[in-house]
VORO-690531 format. One record per residue (C-alpha): residue number from 1; residue in three letters; chain; x, y, z. Coordinates in steps of 0.2 Angstrom, whole numbers. Example, Ala and Ser with C-alpha at 12.3 -4.5 7.8 and 13.67 -1.06 7.14 Angstrom:
2
TIVO     k     r   c    east   north      up
TIVO     1   Ala   A      62     -22      39
TIVO     2   Ser   A      68      -5      36
END
This chain:
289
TIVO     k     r   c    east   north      up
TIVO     1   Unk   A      31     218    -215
TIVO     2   Unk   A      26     203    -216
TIVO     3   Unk   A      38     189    -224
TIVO     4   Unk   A      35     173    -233
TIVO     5   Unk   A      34     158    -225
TIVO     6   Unk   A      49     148    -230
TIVO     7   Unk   A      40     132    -226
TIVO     8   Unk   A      25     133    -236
TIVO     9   Unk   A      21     119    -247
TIVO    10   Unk   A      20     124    -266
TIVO    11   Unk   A       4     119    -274
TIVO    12   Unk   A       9     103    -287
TIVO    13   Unk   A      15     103    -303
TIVO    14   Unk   A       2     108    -317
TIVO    15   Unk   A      16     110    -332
TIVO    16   Unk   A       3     106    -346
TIVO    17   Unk   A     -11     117    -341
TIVO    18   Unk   A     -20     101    -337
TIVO    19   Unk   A     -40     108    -335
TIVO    20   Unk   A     -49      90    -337
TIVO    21   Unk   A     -56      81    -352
TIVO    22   Unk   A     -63      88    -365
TIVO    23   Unk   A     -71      70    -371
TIVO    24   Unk   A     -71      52    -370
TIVO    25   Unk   A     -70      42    -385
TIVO    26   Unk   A     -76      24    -389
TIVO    27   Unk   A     -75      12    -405
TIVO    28   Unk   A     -87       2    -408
TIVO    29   Unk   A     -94      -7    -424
TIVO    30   Unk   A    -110      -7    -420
TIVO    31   Unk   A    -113      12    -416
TIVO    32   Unk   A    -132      12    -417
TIVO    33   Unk   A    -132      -2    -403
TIVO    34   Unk   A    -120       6    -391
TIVO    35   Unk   A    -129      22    -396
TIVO    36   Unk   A    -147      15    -388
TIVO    37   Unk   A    -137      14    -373
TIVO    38   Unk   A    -129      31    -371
TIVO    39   Unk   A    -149      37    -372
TIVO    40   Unk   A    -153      25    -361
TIVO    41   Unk   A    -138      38    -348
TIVO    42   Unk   A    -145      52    -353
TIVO    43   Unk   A    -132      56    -366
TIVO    44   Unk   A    -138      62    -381
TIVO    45   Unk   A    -133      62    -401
TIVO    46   Unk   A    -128      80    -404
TIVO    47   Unk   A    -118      80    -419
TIVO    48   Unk   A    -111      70    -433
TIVO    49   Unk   A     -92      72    -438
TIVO    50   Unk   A     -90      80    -456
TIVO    51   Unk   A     -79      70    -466
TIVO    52   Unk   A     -80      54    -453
TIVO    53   Unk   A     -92      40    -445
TIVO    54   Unk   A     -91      48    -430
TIVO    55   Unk   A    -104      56    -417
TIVO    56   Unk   A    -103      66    -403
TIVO    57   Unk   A    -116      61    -388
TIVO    58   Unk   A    -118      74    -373
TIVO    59   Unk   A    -128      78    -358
TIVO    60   Unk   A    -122      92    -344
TIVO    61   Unk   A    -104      98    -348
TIVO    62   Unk   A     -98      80    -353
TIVO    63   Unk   A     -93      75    -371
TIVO    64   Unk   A     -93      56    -377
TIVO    65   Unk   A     -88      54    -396
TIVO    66   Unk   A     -94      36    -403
TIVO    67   Unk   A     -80      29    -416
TIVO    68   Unk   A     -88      18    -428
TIVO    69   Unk   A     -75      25    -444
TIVO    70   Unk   A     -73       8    -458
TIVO    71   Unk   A     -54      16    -459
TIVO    72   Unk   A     -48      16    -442
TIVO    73   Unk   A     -40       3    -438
TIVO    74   Unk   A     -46       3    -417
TIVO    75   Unk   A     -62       0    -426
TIVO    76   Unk   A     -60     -20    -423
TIVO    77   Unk   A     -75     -23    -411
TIVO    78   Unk   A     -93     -25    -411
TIVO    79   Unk   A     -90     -21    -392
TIVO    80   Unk   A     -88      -5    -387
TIVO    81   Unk   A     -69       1    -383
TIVO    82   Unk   A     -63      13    -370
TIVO    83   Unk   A     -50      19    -384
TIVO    84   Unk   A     -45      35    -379
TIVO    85   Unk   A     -47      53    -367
TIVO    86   Unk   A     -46      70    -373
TIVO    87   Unk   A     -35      81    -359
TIVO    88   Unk   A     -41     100    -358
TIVO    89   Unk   A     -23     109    -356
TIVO    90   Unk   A     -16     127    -360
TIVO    91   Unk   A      -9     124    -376
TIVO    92   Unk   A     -10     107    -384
TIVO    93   Unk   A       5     108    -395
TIVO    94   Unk   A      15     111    -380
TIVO    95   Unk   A       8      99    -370
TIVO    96   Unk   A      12      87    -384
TIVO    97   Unk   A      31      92    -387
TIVO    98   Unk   A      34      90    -366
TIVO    99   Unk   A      28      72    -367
TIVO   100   Unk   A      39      67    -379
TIVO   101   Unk   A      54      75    -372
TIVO   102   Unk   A      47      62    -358
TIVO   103   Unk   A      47      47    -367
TIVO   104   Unk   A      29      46    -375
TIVO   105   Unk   A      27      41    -393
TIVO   106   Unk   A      17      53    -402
TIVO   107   Unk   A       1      44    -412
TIVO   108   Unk   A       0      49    -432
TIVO   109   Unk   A     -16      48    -442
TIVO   110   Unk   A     -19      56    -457
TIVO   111   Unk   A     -30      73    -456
TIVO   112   Unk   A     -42      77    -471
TIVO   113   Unk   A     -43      94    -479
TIVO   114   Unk   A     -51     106    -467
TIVO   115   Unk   A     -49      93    -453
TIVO   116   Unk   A     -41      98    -435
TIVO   117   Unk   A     -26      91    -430
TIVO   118   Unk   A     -27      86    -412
TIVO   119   Unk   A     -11      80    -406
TIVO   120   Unk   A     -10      62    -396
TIVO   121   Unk   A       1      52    -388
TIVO   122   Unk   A       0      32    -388
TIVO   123   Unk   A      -8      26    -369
TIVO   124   Unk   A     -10       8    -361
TIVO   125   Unk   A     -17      -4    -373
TIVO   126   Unk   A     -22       2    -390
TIVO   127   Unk   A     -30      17    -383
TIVO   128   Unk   A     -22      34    -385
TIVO   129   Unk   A     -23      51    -377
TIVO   130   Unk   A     -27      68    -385
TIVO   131   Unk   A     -23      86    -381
TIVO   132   Unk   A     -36      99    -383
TIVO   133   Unk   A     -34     117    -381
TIVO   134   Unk   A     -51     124    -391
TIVO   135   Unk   A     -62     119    -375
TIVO   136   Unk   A     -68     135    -368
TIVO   137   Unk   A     -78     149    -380
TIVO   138   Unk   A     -73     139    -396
TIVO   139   Unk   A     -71     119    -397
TIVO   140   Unk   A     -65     108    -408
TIVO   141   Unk   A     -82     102    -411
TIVO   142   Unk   A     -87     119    -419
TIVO   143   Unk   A     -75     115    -432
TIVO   144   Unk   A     -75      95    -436
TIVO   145   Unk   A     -93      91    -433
TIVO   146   Unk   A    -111      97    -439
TIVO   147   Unk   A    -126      98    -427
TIVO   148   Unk   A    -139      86    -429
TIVO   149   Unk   A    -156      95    -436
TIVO   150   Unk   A    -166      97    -421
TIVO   151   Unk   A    -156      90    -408
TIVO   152   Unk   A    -152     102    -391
TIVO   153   Unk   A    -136     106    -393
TIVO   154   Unk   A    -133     107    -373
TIVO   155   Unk   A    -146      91    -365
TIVO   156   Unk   A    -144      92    -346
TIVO   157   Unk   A    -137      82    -336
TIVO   158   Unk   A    -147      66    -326
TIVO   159   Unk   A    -146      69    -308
TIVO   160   Unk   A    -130      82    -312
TIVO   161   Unk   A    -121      67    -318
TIVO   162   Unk   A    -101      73    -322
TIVO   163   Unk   A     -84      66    -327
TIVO   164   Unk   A     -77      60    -309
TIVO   165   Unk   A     -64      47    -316
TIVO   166   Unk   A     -57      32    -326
TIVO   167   Unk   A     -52      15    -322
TIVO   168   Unk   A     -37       7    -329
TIVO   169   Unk   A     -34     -12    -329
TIVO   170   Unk   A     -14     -15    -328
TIVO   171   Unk   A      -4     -28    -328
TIVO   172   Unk   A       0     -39    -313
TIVO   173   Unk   A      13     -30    -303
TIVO   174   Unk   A      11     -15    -313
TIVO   175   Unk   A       3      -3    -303
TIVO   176   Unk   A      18       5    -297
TIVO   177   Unk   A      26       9    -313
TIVO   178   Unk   A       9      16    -321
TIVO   179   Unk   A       8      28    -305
TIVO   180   Unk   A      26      33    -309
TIVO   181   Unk   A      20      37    -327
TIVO   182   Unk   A       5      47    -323
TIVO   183   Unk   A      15      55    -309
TIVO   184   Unk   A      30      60    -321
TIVO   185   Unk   A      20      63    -339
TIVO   186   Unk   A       5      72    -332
TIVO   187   Unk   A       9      77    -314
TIVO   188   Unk   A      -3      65    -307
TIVO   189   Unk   A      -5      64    -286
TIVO   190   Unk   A      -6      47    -277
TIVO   191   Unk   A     -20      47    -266
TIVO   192   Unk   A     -20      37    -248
TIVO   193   Unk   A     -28      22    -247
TIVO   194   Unk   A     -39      24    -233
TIVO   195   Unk   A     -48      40    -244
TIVO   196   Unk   A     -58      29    -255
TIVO   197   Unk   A     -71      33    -268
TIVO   198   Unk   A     -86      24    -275
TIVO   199   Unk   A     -90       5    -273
TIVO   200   Unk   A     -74      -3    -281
TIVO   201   Unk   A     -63      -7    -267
TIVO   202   Unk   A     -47     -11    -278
TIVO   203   Unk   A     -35      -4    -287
TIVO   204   Unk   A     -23      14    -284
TIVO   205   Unk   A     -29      31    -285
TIVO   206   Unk   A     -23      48    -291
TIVO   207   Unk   A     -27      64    -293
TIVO   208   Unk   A     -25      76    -309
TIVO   209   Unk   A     -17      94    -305
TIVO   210   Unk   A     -32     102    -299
TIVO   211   Unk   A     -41      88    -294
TIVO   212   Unk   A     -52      89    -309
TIVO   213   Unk   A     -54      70    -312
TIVO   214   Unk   A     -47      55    -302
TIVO   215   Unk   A     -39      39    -311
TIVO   216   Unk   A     -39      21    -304
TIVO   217   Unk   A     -26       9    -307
TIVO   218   Unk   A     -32     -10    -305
TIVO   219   Unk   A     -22     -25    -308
TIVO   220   Unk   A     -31     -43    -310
TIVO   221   Unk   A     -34     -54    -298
TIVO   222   Unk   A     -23     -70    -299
TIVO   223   Unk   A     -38     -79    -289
TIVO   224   Unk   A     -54     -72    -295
TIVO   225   Unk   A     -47     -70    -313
TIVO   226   Unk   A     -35     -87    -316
TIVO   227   Unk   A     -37     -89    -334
TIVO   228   Unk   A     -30     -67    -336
TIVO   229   Unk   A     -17     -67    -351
TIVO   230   Unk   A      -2     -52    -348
TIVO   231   Unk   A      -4     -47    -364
TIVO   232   Unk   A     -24     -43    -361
TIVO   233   Unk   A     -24     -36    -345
TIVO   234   Unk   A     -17     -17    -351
TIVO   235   Unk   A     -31      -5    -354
TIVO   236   Unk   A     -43      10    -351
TIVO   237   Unk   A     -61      -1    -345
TIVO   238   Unk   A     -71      10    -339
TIVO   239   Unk   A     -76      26    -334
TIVO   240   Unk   A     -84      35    -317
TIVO   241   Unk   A     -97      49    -316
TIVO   242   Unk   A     -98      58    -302
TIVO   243   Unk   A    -117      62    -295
TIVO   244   Unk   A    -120      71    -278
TIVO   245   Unk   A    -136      58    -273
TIVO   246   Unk   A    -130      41    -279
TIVO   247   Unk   A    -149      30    -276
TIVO   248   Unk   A    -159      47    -283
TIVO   249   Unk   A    -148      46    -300
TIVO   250   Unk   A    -151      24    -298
TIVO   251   Unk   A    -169      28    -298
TIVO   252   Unk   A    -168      40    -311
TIVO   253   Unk   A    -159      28    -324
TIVO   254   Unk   A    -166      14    -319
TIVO   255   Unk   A    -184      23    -325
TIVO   256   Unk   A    -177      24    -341
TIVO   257   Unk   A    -172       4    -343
TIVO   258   Unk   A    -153       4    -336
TIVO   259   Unk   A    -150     -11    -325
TIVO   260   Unk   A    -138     -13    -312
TIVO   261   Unk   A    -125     -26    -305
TIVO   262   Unk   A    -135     -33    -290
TIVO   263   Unk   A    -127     -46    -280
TIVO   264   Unk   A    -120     -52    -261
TIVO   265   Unk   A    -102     -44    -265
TIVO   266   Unk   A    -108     -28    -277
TIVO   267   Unk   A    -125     -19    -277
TIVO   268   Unk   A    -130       1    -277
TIVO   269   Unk   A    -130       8    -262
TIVO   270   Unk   A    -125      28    -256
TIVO   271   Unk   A    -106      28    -263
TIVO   272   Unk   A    -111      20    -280
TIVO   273   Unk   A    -116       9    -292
TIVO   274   Unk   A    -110       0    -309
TIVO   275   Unk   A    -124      -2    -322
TIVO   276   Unk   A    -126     -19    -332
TIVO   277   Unk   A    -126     -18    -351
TIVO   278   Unk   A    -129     -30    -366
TIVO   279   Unk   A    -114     -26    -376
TIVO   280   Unk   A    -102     -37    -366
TIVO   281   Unk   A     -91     -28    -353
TIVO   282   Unk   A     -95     -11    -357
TIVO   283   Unk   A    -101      -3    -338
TIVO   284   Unk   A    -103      13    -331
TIVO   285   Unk   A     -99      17    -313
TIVO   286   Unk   A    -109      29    -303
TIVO   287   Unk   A     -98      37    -288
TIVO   288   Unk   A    -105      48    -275
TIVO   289   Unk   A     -95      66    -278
END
């Protein structure tokens, strides 16, 4: 017979279900600006919300909703915010409760008739995060949002472009307690670090249960950055996608107008790339998967 090992090592904590994100969300005021450059990433305009200024963008299996609603008040910017993530979980009303019994606050926005509730805690900055438990046969979108008239529901991906990660930009000297939120809220793994991933050198890495997506934690640089204020420097900035051939999917976006940060200290190369883009900071990083 054989008997269990009594020094096995359990597999982490996944108590929320926690499958991956469902979508990204920005807020922009200028929505058909921002939305030239989504198409110029191969993201394409797939469907308009209902009752909302709101449009969902998609290529491959990512979702990337564009905010641009008069009435909400993240709307503040004609630059384009990194205001929230949408996690896929088991069920999101539980997901919701456990946070709270952890701490979160719970984000309140008024639903209109025949609109979904999704539930959301408040994040770093102004940004929020969202729980989503329609994700697999029958999605949220089905519900809120109406397909645009001849658009492909399900574009394909550029170069097999996925969700890898996102970067967050704490506070100086903060890195430690954002890990230990991460780690206790969403059951989040640090990851060494000597295992490194794309271009960025900085900043801490984690895990989600699963090892569906990766999160980066990057305080400022008190040299390179002098003139940082605290009360700026907490946010989401910026999202990864992974690729498995980073200078094919370069050449690839690069054919369709996307530039590129070339200099001395940062250019593409295998591990990755960041993209160059009009509307201020807005960036996307290309990581080898």
């Amino acid at each position: 017979m054989n008997l269990p090992n009594r020094e096995e090592i359990p597999e982490d904590p996944n108590r929320l279900g926690l499958s991956g994100i469902e979508f990204i969300e920005y807020t922009t005021a200028r929505p058909q600006a921002f939305g030239r450059i989504l198409q110029d990433m191969g993201f394409q305009a797939v469907a308009a919300h209902r009752s909302r200024e709101v449009v969902l963008y998609r290529q491959g299996h990512m979702n990337l909703v564009v905010n641009a609603h008069p009435e909400d008040t993240r709307v503040s910017s004609d630059e384009p915010v990194l205001a929230a993530v949408a996690f896929r979980v088991a069920d999101a009303c539980k997901a919701h409760a456990r946070c709270l019994s952890l701490g979160a606050w719970s984000v309140e926005r008024p639903v209109q008739a025949m609109e979904l509730h999704i539930p959301a805690i408040h994040g770093p900055g102004r940004s929020c995060f969202y729980f989503v438990d329609r994700w697999q046969e029958f999605s949220i979108f089905d519900i809120d949002f109406k397909p645009i008239p001849g658009a492909d529901p399900h574009p394909q991906a550029i170069a097999g472009m996925d969700y890898f990660g996102v970067v967050q930009y704490v506070g100086l000297g903060r890195s430690a307690d954002w890990m230990a939120y991460f780690e206790h809220m969403f059951d989040f793994s640090p990851i060494a670090d000597h295992e490194r991933y794309g271009i960025m050198p900085k900043g801490r890495l984690m895990r989600s249960p699963g090892g569906h997506f990766l999160w980066q934690l990057v305080e400022p640089d008190p040299v390179l950055e002098p003139d940082w204020a605290p009360a700026q420097s907490e946010g989401l900035h910026r999202i990864g996608l992974g690729v498995s051939d980073v200078p094919n999917a370069v050449a690839k976006l690069k054919a369709r107008g996307v530039e590129f940060v070339e200099s001395e200290r940062l250019h593409p190369q295998d591990k990755g790339a960041l993209t160059r883009h009009p509307m201020g900071a807005i960036a996307f990083e290309l990581v080898h998967r």
